[in-house]
MARKE-303012 format. One record per atom (N, C-alpha, C): residue number from 1; x, y, z negated; atom name. Coordinates in nm, 2 decimals. Example, Ala and Ser with C-alpha at 12.3 -4.5 7.8 and 13.67 -1.06 7.14 Angstrom:
% MARKE-303012
lonu|u|v|w|kero
1|1.32|-0.57|-0.78|N
1|1.23|-0.45|-0.78|CA
1|1.32|-0.33|-0.78|C
2|1.28|-0.22|-0.71|N
2|1.37|-0.11|-0.71|CA
2|1.29|0.00|-0.79|C
This chain:
% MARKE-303012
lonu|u|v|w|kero
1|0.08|-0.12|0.00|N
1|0.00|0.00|0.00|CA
1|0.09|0.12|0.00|C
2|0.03|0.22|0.07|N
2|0.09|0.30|0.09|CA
2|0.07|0.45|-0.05|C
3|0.26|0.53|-0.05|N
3|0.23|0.56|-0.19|CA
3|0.24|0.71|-0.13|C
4|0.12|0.79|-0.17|N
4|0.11|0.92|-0.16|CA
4|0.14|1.08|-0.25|C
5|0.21|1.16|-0.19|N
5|0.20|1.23|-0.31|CA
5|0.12|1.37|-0.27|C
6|0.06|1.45|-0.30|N
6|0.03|1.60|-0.27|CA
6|0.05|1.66|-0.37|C
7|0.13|1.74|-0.29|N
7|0.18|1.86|-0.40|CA
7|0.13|2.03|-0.33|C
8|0.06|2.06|-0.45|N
8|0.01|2.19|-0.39|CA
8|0.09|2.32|-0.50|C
9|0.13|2.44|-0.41|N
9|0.28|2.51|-0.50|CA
9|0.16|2.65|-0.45|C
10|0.17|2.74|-0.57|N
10|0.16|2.86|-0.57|CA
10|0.08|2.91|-0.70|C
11|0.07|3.04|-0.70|N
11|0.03|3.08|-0.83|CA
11|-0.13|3.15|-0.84|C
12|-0.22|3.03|-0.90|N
12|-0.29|3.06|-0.93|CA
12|-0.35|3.22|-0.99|C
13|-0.23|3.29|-1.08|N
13|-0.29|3.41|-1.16|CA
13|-0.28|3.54|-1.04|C
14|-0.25|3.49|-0.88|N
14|-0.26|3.59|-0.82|CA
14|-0.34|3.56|-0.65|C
15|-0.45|3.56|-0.74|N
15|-0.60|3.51|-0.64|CA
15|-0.56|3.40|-0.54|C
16|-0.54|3.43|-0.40|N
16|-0.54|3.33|-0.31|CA
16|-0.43|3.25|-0.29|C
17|-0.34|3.30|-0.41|N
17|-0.19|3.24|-0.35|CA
17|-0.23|3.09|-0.43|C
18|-0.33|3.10|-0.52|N
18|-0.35|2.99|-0.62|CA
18|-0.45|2.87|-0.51|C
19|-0.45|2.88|-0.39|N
19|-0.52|2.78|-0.34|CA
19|-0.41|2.64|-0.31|C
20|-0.31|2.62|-0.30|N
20|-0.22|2.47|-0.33|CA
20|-0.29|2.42|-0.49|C
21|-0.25|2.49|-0.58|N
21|-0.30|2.44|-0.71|CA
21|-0.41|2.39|-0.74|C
22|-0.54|2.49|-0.62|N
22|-0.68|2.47|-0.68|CA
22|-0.74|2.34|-0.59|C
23|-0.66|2.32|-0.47|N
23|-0.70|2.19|-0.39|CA
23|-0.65|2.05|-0.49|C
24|-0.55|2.08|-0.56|N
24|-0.48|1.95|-0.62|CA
24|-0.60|1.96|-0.74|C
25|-0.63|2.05|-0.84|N
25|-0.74|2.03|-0.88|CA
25|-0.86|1.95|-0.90|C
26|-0.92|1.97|-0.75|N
26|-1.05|1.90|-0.70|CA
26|-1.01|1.79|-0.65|C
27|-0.86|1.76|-0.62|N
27|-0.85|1.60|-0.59|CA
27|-0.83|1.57|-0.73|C
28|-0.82|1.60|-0.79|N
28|-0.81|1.50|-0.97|CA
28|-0.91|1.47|-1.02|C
29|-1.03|1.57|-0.96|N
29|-1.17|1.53|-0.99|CA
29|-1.21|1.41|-0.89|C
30|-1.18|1.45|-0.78|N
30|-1.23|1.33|-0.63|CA
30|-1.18|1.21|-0.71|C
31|-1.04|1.20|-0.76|N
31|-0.97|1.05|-0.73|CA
31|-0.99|1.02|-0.88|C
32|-1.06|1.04|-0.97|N
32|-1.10|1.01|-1.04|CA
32|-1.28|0.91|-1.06|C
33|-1.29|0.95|-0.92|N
33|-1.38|0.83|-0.88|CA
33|-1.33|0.72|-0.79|C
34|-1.20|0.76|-0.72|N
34|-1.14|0.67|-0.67|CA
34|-1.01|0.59|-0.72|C
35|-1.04|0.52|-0.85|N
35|-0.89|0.52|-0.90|CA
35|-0.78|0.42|-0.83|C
36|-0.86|0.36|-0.73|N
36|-0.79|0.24|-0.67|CA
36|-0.68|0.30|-0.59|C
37|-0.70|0.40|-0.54|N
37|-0.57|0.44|-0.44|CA
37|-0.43|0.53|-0.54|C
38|-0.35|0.55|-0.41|N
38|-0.18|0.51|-0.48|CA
38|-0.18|0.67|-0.47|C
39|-0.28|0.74|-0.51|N
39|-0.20|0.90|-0.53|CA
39|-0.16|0.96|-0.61|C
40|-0.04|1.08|-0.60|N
40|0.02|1.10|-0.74|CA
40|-0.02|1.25|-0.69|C
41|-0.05|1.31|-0.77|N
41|-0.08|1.49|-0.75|CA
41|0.05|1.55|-0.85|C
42|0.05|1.66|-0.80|N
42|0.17|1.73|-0.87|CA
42|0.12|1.90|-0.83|C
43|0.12|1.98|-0.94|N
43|0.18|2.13|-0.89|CA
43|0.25|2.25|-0.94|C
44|0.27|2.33|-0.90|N
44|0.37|2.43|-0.97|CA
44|0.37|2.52|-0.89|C
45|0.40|2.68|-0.97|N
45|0.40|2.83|-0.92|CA
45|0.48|2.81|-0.77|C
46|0.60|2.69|-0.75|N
46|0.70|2.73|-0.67|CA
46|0.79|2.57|-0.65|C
47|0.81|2.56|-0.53|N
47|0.88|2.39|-0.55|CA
47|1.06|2.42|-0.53|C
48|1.09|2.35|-0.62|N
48|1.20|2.34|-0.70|CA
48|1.29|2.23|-0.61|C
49|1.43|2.28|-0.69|N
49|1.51|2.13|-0.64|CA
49|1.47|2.03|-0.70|C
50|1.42|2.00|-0.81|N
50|1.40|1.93|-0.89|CA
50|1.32|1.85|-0.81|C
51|1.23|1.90|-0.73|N
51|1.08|1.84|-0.64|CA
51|1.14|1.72|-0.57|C
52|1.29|1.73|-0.55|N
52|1.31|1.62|-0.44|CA
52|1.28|1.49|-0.50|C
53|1.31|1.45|-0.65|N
53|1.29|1.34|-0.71|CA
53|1.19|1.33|-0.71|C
54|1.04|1.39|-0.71|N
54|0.92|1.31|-0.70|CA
54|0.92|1.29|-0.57|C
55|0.98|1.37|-0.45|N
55|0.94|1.30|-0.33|CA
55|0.97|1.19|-0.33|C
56|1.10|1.15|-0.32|N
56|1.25|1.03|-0.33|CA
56|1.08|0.97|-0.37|C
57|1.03|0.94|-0.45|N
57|0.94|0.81|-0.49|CA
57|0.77|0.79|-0.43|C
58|0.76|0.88|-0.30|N
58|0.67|0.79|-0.24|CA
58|0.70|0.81|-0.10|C
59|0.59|0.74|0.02|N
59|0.61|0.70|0.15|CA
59|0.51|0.81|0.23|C
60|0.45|0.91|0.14|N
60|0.36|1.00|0.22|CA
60|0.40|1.11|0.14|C
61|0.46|1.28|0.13|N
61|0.36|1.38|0.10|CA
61|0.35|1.47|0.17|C
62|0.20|1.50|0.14|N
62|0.12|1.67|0.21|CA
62|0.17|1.77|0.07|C
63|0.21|1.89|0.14|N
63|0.24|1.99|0.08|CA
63|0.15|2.09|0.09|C
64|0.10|2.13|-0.01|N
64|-0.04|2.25|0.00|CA
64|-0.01|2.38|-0.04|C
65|0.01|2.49|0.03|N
65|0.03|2.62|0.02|CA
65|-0.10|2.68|0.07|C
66|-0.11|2.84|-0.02|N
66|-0.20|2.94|0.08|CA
66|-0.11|2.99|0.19|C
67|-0.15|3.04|0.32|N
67|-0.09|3.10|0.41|CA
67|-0.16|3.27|0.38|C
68|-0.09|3.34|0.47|N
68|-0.14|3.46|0.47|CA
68|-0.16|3.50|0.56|C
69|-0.07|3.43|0.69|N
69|-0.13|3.44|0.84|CA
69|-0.19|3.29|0.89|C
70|-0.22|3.29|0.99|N
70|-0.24|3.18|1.04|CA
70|-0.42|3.16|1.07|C
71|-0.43|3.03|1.17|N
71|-0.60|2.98|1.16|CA
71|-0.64|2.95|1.05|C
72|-0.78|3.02|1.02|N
72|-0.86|2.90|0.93|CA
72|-0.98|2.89|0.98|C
73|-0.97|2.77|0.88|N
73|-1.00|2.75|0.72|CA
73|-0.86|2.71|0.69|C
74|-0.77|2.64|0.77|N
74|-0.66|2.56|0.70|CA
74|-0.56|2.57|0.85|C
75|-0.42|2.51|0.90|N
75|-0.37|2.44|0.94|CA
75|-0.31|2.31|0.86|C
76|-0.26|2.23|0.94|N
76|-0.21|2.08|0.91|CA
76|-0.09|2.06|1.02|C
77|0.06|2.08|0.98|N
77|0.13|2.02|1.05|CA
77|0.25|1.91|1.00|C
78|0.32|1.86|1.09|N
78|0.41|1.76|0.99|CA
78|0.51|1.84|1.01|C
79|0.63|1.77|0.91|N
79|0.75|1.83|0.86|CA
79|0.86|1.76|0.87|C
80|0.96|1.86|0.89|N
80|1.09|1.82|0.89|CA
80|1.15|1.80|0.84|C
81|1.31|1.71|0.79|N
81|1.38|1.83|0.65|CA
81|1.49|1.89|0.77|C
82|1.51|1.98|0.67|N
82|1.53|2.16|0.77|CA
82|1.67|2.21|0.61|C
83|1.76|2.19|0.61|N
83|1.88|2.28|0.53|CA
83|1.86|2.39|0.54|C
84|1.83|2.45|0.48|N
84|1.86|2.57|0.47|CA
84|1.96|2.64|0.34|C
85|2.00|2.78|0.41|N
85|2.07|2.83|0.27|CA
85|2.04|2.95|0.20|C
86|2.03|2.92|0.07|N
86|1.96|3.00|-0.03|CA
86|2.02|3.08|-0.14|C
87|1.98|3.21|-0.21|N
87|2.08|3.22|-0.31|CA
87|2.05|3.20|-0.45|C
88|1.89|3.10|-0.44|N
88|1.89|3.04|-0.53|CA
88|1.83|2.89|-0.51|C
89|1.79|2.81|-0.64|N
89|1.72|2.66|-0.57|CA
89|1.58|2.68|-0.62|C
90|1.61|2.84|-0.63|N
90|1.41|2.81|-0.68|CA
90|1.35|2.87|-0.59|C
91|1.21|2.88|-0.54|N
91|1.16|2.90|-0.45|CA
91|1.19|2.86|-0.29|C
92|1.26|2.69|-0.34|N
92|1.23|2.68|-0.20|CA
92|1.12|2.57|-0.08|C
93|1.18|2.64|0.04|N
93|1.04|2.57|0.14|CA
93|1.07|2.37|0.11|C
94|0.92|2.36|0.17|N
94|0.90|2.26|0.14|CA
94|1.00|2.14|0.26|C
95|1.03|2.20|0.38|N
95|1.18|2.15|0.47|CA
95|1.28|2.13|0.39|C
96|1.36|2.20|0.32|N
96|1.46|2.18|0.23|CA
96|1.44|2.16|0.11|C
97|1.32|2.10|0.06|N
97|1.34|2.00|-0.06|CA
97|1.34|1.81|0.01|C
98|1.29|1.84|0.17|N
98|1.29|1.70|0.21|CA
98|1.43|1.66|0.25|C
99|1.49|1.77|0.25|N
99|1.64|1.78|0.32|CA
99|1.68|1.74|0.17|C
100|1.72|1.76|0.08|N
100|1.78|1.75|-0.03|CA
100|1.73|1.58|-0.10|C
101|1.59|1.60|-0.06|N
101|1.57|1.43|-0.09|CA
101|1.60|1.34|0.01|C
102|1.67|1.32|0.11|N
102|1.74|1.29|0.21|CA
102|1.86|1.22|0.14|C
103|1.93|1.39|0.14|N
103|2.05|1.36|0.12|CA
103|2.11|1.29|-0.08|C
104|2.00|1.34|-0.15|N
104|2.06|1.32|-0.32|CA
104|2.03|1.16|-0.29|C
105|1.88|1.12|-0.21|N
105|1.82|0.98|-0.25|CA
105|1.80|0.91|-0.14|C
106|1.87|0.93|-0.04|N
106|1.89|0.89|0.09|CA
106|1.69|0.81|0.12|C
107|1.60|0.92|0.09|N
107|1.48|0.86|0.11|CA
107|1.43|0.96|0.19|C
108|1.33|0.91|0.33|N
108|1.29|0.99|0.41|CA
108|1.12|0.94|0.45|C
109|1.06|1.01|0.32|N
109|0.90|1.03|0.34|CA
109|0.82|1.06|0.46|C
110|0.77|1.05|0.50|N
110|0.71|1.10|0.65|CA
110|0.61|1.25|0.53|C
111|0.63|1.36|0.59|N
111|0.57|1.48|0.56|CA
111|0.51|1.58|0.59|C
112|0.42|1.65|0.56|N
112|0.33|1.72|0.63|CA
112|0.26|1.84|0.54|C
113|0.24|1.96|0.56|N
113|0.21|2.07|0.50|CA
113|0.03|2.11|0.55|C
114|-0.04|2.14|0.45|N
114|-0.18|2.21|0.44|CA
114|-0.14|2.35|0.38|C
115|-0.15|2.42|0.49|N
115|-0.17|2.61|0.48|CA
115|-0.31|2.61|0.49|C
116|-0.36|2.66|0.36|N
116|-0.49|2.71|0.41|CA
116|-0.54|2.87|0.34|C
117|-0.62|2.95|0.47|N
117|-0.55|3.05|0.50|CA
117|-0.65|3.13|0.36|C
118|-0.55|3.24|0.34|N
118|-0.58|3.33|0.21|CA
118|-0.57|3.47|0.26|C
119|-0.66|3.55|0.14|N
119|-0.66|3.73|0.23|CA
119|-0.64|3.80|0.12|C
120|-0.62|3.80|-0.05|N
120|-0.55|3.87|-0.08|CA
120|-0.47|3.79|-0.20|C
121|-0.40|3.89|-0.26|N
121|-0.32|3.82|-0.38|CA
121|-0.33|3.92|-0.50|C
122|-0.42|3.95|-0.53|N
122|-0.41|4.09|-0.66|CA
122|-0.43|3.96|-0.74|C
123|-0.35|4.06|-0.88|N
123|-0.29|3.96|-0.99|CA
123|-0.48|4.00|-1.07|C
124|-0.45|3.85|-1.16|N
124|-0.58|3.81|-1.18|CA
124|-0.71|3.82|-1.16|C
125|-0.72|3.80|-1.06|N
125|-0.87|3.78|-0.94|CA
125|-0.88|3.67|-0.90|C
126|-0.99|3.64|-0.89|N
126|-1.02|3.51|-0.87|CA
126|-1.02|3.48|-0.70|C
127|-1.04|3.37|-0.70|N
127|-1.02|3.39|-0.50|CA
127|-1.15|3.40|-0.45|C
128|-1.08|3.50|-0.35|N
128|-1.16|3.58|-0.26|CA
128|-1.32|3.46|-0.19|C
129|-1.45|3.50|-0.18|N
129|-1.52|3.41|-0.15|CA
129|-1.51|3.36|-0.03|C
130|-1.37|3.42|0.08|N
130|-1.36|3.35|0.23|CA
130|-1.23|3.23|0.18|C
131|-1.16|3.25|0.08|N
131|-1.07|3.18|0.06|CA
131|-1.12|3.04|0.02|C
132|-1.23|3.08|-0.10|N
132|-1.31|2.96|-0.12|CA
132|-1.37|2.86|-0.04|C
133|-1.40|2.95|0.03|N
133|-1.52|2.85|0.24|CA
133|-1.35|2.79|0.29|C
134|-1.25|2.83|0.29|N
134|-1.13|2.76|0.31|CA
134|-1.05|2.66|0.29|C
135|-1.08|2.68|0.13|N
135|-1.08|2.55|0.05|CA
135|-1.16|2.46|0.09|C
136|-1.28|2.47|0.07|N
136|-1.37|2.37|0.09|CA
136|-1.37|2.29|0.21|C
137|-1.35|2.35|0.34|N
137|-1.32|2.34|0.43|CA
137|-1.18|2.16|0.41|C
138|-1.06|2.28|0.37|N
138|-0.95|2.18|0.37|CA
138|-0.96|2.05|0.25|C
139|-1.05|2.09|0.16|N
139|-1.11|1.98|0.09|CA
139|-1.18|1.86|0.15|C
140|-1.22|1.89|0.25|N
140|-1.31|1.79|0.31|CA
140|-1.19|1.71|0.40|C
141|-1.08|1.76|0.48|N
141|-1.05|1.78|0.58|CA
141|-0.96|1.65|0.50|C
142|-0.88|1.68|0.35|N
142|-0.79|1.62|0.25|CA
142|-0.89|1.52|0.27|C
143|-0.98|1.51|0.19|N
143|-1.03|1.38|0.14|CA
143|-1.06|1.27|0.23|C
144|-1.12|1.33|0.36|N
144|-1.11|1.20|0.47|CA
144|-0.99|1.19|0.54|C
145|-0.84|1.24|0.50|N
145|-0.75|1.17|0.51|CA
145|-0.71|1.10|0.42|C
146|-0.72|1.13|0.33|N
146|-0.69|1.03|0.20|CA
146|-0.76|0.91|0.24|C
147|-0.87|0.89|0.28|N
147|-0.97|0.81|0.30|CA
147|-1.09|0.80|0.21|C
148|-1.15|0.87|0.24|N
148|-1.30|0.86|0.13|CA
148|-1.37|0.75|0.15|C
């Protein structure tokens, strides 16, 4: 069986950027009626070097950010790992944490990113009600890939 992870990275306390977080959410609710399948959810303000060790340990992850440009409700594309150089290990893209899980744990997850699109970011607001129709949107879109 195949082992999944989704990780959704941004910050909740600044309205739309909190949609990775709030999709991992509603799958804790979903997969809690599904306990049979192999998913691990995970989130944080910002993905870390640290992140590469939970990838290193499964065979799928979707990475969930808000975008600020782009189509919605959502895009869906797969991923690379992509080196890049930084002048620090925090805040980085979700390419160069697959790059680093590569190389620390010589493990190469097949990968794939959910942008779904956001319109503003003021600190403590709730998300915007087009962000929400976006969510919901990429909600549906997650869960019959997961397989509902």
């Amino acid at each position: 069986m195949t082992s999944i992870l989704v990780y959704g990275y941004g910050n909740p306390g600044r309205q739309d950027d909190g949609l990775g977080p709030e999709l991992v959410s509603e799958l804790e609710t979903w997969l809690a009626a599904h306990p049979d399948r192999r998913i691990t959810l995970d989130s944080n303000y910002q993905l870390n070097a640290e992140d590469a060790l939970a990838v290193s340990g499964h065979d799928v992850v979707i990475f969930v950010d808000a975008a600020q440009t782009g189509d919605a409700p959502y895009e869906f594309r797969s991923l690379l790992p992509e080196k890049t150089i930084a002048f620090s290990t925090h805040a980085m893209s979700p390419a160069t944490v697959l790059a680093l899980c590569e190389e620390l744990y010589e493990k190469h997850p097949a990968a794939w990113i959910l942008t779904i699109r956001g319109y503003a970011w003021e600190l403590n607001a709730p998300l915007t009600p087009e962000a929400s129709v976006n969510l919901a949107a990429a909600f549906e879109f997650i869960k019959f890939h997961l397989g509902t």
